[in-house]
C-alpha positions, 0 to 999 in steps of 0.5 A: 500500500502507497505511504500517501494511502497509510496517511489518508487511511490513519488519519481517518481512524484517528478522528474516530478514535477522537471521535467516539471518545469526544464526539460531543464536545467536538460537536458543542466547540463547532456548533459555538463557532458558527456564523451566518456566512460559514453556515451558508458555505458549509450548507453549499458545500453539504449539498455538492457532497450528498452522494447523488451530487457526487455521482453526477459530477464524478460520472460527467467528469470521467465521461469528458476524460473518455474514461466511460470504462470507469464510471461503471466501476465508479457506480459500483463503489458509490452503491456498494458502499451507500448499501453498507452505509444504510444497513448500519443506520438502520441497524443502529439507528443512532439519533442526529445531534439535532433535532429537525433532520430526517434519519439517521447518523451513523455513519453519514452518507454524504462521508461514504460519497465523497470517499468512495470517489477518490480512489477512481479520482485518485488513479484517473485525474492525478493532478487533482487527487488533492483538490478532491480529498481536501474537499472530502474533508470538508464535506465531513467538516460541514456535516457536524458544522451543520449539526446533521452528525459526530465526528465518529458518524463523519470518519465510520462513513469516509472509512467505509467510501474509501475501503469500498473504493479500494477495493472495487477498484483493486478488483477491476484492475486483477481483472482488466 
């Protein structure tokens, strides 16, 4: 496994960790933050990162590149992984921070989206890898800004995308 892929992966399971230890008063410290114009950001950046939103702008992308072969492997990660994602929301049915938001938390969708995408991201549009996980961290950071998750429901839901995408992506290539 790639240093760069230790890293993404070690980061993650250290803000679980911090997350099922702390995932209150991380979420008290940013809801005491807030601001009419980060809320409105943060809401935009909420909405580019649900998982459908994802899908189409990942899918429109690849298409351009002429890379169609790897939109279908690109389908096959979102889905797997969203199907996971759903299964434990309604196997642990953990209530949202705040009230007023259909569902459930744990794990967050919009996390499992945005992660699933970057290993196809990452392999296909290299100069932009970056670009894309810095905004995958910001679509979970906006999740429990907004109040919709805990840190640990945000970090379960990007380890979950990523995995899955590793390895659909692994799996297409031993058979390519």
């Amino acid at each position: 496994m790639k240093k760069s892929r230790i890293i993404i992966y070690s980061v993650l399971i250290v803000l679980l960790i911090l997350g099922i230890a702390y995932d209150k008063q991380i979420f008290n410290a940013l809801q005491k933050i807030q601001t009419p114009i980060a809320v409105y950001f943060m809401n935009g950046v909420s909405w580019l990162g649900v998982w459908y939103s994802i899908l189409a702008i990942v899918s429109v992308a690849l298409w351009i590149k002429r890379k169609e072969s790897k939109i279908e492997r690109f389908w096959a990660s979102i889905f797997l992984a969203l199907g996971i994602v759903y299964l434990l929301k309604f196997g642990f049915k953990r209530a949202r921070p705040l009230e007023g938001f259909g569902g459930y938390s744990f794990p967050s969708g919009h996390a499992t989206g945005a992660f699933s995408a970057f290993p196809i991201l990452r392999s296909t549009f290299r100069k932009f890898r970056w670009y894309w996980l810095g905004f995958a961290f910001l679509v979970l950071l906006s999740r429990i800004y907004l109040g919709v998750h805990y840190l640990s429901d945000v970090a379960s839901g990007a380890l979950i995308g990523l995995a899955v995408g590793d390895i659909v992506e692994w799996n297409y290539r031993r058979h390519a």
